[in-house]
TORKOL-4160 file (C-alpha; in steps of 0.2 Angstrom, whole numbers, padded with zeros to 4 digits, m for minus):
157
<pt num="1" X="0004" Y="m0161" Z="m0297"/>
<pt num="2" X="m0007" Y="m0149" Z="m0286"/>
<pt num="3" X="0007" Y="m0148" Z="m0274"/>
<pt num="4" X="0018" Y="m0142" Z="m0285"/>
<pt num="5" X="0008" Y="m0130" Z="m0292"/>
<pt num="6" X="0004" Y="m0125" Z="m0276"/>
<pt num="7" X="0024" Y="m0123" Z="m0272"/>
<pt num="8" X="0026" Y="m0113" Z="m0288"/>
<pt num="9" X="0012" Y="m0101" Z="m0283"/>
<pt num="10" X="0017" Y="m0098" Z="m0263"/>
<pt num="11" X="0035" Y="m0096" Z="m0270"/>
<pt num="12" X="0029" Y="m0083" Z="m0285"/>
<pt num="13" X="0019" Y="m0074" Z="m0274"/>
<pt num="14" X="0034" Y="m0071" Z="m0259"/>
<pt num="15" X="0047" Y="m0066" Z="m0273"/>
<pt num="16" X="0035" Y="m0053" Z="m0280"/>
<pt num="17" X="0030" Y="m0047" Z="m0263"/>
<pt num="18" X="0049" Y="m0044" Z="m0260"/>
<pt num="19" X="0052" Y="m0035" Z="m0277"/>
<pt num="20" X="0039" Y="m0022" Z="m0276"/>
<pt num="21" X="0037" Y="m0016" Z="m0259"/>
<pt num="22" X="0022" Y="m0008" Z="m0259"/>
<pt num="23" X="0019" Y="m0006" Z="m0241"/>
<pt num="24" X="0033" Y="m0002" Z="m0234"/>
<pt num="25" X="0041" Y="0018" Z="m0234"/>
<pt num="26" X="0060" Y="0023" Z="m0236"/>
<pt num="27" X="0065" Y="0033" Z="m0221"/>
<pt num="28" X="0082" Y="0043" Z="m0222"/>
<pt num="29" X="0092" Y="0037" Z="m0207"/>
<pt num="30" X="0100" Y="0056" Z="m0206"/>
<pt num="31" X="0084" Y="0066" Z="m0208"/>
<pt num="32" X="0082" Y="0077" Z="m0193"/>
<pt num="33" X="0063" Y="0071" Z="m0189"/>
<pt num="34" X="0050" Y="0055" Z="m0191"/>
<pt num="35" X="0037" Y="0059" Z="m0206"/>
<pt num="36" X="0020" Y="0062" Z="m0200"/>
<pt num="37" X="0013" Y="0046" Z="m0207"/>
<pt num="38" X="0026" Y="0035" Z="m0198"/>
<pt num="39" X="0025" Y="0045" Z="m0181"/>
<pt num="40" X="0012" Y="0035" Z="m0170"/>
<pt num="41" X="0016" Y="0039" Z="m0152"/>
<pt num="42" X="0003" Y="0046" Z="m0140"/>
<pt num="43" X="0005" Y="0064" Z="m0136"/>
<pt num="44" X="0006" Y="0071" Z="m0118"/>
<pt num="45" X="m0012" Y="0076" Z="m0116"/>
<pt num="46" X="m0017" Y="0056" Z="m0124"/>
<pt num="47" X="m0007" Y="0049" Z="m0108"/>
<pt num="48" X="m0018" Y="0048" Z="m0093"/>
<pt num="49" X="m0015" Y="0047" Z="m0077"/>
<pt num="50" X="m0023" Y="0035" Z="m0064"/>
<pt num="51" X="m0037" Y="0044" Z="m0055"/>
<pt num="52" X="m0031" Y="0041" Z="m0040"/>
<pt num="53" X="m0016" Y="0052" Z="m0046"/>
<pt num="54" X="m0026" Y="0063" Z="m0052"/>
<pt num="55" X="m0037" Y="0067" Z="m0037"/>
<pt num="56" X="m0020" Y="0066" Z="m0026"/>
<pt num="57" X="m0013" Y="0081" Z="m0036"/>
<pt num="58" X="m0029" Y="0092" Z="m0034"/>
<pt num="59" X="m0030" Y="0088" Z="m0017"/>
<pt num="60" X="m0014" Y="0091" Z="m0015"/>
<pt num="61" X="m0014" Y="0108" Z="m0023"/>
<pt num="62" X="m0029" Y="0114" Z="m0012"/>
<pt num="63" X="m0022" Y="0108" Z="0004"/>
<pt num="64" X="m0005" Y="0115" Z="0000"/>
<pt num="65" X="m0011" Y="0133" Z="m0001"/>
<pt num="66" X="m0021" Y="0129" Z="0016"/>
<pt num="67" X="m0003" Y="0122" Z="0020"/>
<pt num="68" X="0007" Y="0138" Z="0016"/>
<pt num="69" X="m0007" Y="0150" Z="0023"/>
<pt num="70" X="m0008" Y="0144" Z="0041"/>
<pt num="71" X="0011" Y="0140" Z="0043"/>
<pt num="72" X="0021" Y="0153" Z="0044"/>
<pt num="73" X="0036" Y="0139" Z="0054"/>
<pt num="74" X="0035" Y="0124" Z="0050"/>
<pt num="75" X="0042" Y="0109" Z="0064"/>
<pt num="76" X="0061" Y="0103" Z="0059"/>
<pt num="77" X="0061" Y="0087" Z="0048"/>
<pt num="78" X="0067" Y="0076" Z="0065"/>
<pt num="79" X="0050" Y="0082" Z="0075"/>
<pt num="80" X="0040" Y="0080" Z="0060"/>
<pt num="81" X="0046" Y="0063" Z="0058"/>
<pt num="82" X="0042" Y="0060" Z="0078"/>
<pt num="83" X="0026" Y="0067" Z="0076"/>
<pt num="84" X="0022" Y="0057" Z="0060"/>
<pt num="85" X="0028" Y="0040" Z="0071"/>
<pt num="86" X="0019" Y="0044" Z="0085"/>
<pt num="87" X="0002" Y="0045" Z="0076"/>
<pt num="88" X="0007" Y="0029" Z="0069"/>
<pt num="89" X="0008" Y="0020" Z="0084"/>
<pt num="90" X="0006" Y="0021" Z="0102"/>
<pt num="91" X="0023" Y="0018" Z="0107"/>
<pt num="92" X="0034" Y="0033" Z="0099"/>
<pt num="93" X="0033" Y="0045" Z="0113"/>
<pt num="94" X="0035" Y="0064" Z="0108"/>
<pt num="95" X="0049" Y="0073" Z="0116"/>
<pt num="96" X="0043" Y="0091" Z="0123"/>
<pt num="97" X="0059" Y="0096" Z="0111"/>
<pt num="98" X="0045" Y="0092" Z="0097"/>
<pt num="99" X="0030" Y="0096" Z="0107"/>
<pt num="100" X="0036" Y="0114" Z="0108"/>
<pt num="101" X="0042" Y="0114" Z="0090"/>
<pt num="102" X="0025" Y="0109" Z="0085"/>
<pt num="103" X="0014" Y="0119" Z="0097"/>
<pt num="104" X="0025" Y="0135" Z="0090"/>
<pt num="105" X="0020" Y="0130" Z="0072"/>
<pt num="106" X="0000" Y="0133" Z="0077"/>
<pt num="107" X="m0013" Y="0122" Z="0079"/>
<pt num="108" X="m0018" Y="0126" Z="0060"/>
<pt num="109" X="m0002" Y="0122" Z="0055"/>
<pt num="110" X="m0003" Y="0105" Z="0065"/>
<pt num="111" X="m0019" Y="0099" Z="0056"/>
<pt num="112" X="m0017" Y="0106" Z="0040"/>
<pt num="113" X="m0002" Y="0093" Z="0038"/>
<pt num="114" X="m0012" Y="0079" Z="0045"/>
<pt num="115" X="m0024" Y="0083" Z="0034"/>
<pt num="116" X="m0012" Y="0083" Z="0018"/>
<pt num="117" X="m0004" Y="0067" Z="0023"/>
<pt num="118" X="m0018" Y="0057" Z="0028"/>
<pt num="119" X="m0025" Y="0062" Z="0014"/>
<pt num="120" X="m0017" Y="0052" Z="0001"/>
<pt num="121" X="m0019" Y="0036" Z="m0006"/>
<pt num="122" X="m0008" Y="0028" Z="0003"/>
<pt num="123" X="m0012" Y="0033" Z="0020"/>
<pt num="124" X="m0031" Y="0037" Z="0017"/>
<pt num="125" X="m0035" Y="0018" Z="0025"/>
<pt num="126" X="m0029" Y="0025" Z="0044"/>
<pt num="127" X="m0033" Y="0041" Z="0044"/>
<pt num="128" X="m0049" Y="0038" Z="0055"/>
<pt num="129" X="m0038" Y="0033" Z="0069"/>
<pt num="130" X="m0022" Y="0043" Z="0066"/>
<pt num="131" X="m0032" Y="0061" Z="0064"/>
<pt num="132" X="m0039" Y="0059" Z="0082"/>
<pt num="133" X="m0020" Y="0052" Z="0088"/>
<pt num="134" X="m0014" Y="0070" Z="0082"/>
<pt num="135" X="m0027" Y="0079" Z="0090"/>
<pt num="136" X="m0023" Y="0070" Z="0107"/>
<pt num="137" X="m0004" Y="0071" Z="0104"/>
<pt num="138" X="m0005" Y="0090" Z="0104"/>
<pt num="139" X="m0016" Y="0092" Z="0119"/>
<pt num="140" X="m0003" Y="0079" Z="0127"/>
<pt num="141" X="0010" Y="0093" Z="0122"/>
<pt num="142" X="m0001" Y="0108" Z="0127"/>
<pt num="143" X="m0004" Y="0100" Z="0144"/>
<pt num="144" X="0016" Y="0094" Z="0145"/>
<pt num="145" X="0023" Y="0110" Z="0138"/>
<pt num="146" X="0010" Y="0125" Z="0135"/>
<pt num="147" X="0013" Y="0134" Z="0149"/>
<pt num="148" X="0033" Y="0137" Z="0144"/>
<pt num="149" X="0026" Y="0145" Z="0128"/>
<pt num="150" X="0010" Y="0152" Z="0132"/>
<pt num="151" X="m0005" Y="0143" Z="0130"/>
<pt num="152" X="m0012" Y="0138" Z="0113"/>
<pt num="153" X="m0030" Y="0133" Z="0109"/>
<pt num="154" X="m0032" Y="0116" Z="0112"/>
<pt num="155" X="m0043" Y="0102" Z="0102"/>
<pt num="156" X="m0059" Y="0095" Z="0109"/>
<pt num="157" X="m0057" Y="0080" Z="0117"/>
């Protein structure tokens, strides 16, 4: 008997539930917007950014101001890429193509790029040894090539 009165009740109280929907609310499928009250995603400002993307974007910002400042030329995209490769590792070679491609940029130029790449996330972890490979990679080009384009200031060894 309790059962069954149980029964009756579960089933009484799921059939008045679905004849007075009380909690739900009638959205018009061709109105142009969602009503306030039904509208619960984050705006832009409520979405944050991870911190390291945030500190990648103002760093980025500063140094690319220093960036444009001090490089009036900047070295073709296949030097850049040598350049990149040679700080990398010790077997890329730079050809005195780039070498002079990079010692007409500027010396500020040179590091300011350094600087900005090695200055992100991903490559923070080697910059310690890759700063000191570009600084020896332009004197390697000043001593190889300097002379056929005058002589720029070199780095301390």
């Amino acid at each position: 008997m309790a059962k069954s009165f149980l029964m009756v009740m579960l089933i009484s109280i799921v059939m008045f539930s679905m004849a007075r929907p009380i909690y739900s609310q009638k959205i018009d499928p061709y109105s142009q917007g969602i009503p306030k009250e039904a509208d619960i995603s984050p705006t832009p400002l409520e979405v944050a950014d991870s911190p390291t993307t945030e500190s990648e974007i103002e760093l980025a910002h500063h140094l690319h101001k220093e960036y444009i400042l001090a490089c009036p030329k900047k070295p073709s995209p296949k030097c850049e890429d040598e350049i990149f490769n040679n700080m990398l590792d010790e077997t890329t070679p730079v050809t005195d193509e780039c070498c002079r491609d990079v010692l007409n940029t500027g010396k500020d130029c040179h590091l300011a790029m350094v600087k900005i790449i090695f200055s992100t996330y991903d490559y923070k972890n080697i910059a310690s040894k890759a700063i000191p490979k570009s600084k020896q990679a332009w004197n390697d080009c000043i001593r190889r090539v300097g002379n056929t384009i005058g002589a720029p200031v070199s780095f301390e060894p």
